[in-house]
N, C-alpha and C positions, 0 to 999 in steps of 0.2 A: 792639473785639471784638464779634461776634455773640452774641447771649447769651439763654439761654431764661429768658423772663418767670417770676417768681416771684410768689407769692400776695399774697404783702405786701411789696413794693420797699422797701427800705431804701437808709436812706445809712450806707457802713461807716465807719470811722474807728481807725487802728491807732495803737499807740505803745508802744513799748519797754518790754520788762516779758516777765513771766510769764503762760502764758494765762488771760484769765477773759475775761469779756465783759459787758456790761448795755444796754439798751436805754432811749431816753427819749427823746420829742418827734419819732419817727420816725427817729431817730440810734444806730446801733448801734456801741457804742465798744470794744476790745478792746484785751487789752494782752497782745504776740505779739511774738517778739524775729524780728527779720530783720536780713538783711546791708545794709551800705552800699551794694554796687552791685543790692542791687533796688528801688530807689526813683530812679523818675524823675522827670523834670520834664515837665506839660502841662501850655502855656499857661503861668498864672500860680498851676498845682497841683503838689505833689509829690503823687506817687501808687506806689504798688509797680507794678513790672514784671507783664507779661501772664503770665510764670509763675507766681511768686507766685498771683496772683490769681484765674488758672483753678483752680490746687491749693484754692486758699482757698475758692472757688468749691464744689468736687466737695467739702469736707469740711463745707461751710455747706447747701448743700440740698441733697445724695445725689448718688449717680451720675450720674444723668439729665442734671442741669444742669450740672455736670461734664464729663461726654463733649464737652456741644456747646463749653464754655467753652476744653479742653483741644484741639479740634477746630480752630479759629475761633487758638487763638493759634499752633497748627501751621501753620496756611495763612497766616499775618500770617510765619510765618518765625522763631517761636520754636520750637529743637528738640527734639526727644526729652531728651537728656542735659540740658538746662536747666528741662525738666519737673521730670524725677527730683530734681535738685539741688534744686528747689523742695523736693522730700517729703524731703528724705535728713533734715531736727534735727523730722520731727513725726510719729517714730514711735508715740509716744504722745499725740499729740495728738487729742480729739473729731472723729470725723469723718474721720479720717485715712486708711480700708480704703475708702471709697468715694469718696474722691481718687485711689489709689492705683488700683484699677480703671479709674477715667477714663482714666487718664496710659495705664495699660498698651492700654487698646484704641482708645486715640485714635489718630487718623488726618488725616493732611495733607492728604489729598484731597478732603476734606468739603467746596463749595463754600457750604452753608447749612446753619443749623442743619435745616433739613427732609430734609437728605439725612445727615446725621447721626443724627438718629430714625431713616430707613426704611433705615439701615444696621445699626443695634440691631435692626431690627425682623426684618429678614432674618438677623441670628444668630440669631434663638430658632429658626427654622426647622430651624437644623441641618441644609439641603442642599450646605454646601461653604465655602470661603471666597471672602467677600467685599470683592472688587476696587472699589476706586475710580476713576475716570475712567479708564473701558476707551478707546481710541481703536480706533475702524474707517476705513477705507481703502474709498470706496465712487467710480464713476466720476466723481461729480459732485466730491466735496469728504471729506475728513477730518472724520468727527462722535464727541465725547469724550462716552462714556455717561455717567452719572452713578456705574452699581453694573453690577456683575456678578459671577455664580457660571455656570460650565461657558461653556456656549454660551446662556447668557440675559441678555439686561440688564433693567435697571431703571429709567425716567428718573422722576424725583423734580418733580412739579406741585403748584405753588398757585397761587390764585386770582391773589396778585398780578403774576404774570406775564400776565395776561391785562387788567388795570389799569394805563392811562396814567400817565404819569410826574408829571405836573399834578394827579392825584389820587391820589399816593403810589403809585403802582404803578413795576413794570419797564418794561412794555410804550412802547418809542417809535414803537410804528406802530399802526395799527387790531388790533382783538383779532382780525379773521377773518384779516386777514393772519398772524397770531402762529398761530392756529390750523394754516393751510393748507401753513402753512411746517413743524409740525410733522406732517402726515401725510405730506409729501415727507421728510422724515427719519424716519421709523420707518418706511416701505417700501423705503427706500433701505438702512436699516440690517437689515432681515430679507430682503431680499433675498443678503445675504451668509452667509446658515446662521445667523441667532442669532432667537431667541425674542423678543419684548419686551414688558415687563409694567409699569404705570405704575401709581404711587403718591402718592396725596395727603395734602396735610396731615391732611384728614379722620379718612382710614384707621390713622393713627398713635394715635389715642386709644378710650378707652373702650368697646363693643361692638362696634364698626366694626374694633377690632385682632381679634379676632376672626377675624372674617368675611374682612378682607385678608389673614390668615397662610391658609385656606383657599384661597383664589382663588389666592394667587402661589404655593402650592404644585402647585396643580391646573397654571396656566398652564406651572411649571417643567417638572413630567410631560409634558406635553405637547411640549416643546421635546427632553425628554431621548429619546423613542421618536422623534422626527423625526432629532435630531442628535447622540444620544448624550450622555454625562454630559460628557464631558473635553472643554476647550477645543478645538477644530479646529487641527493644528499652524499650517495655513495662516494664522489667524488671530494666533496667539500669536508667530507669528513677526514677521506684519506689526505686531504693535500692539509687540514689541519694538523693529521698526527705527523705529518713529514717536516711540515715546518718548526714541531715544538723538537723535533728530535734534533734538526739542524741547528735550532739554538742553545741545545741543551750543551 
């Protein structure tokens, strides 16, 4: 699972019982009753299941870390109702409302914890709902946006995209090529009536959220007097027939 760094990594450690918890030697041990089949086996570890564990997650460091953890075990292909099941014996448990919130706004489509932030980031905006992995239909090729609300998208940038793979990055080819390649898709994709507005890790933190909820508000305006608020049918119809073809 993808998981947002916390201030002080711990190792957890569960065992049958009543809740409490205590900390020692960097070892955080708790005693939390769970069911037999949420404890799997890695490798030569039993561990609870990515449900479990997102829930446990969202109740141990708030929301935030939550979303991404609840996010991350949606796209592994744990579902909704096996979330829930998670939360259904810890309604009085610590911690328990901002699990609970995770679970409820989590999303399968999240491809990184970074487009999980700049998906929270676009609901404080409150200009509409926001869509995961739009597909456009453009002459050259099909491109899966990251976010979208009306006729805007969103694509979701860090640096490590632009960081060879030999030094922990994504990038398997030259960063100008990764560049050049993304200017031919974002005119390829605004060529078809949509706005596009890009997002960095950067932007998701501290003074800088700010300043990004201004700009991708501005850029949205600017898409909404060009192309209006509401999806384009043209569109919403294509990115329907795309998505039934993908699951067929």
């Amino acid at each position: 699972m993808a998981l947002l760094r916390c201030d002080e990594p711990l190792v957890h450690v569960t065992r049958p019982g009543y809740s409490s918890a205590w900390t020692r030697y960097g070892v955080k041990h708790h005693y939390a009753r769970f069911a037999p089949r949420q404890v799997c086996q890695v490798e030569d570890m039993r561990v609870l299941d990515r449900a479990r564990v997102a829930v446990d997650i969202g109740r141990e460091h708030g929301f935030r870390h939550g979303l991404v953890a609840c996010d991350s075990a949606r796209r592994l292909g744990t579902s909704l109702d096996e979330l829930y099941s998670a939360l259904s014996p810890m309604d009085h448990w610590p911690g328990v409302r901002a699990a609970r919130e995770a679970v409820d706004r989590s999303d399968a489509g999240a491809q990184s914890p970074a487009e999980t932030l700049a998906r929270e980031l676009l609901v404080e905006l409150g200009l509409g709902t926001v869509e995961t992995q739009f597909p456009v239909r453009t002459p050259r090729t099909t491109f899966w946006c990251d976010l979208r609300i009306g006729n805007h998208v969103f694509e979701v940038d860090g640096r490590v995209k632009y960081v060879p793979t030999d030094l922990g990055g994504l990038a398997d080819r030259s960063a100008h090529d990764v560049v050049w390649e993304e200017k031919q898709r974002e005119r390829l994709i605004a060529a078809e009536g949509l706005g596009v507005s890009r997002i960095f890790w950067s932007d998701l933190w501290g003074s800088a959220r700010a300043e990004a909820h201004a700009r991708l508000r501005q850029e949205f305006a600017v898409t909404c007097e060009r192309f209006g608020r509401t999806l384009s049918p043209r569109l919403a119809a294509s990115a329907a027939a795309l998505r039934q073809t993908r699951s067929a």
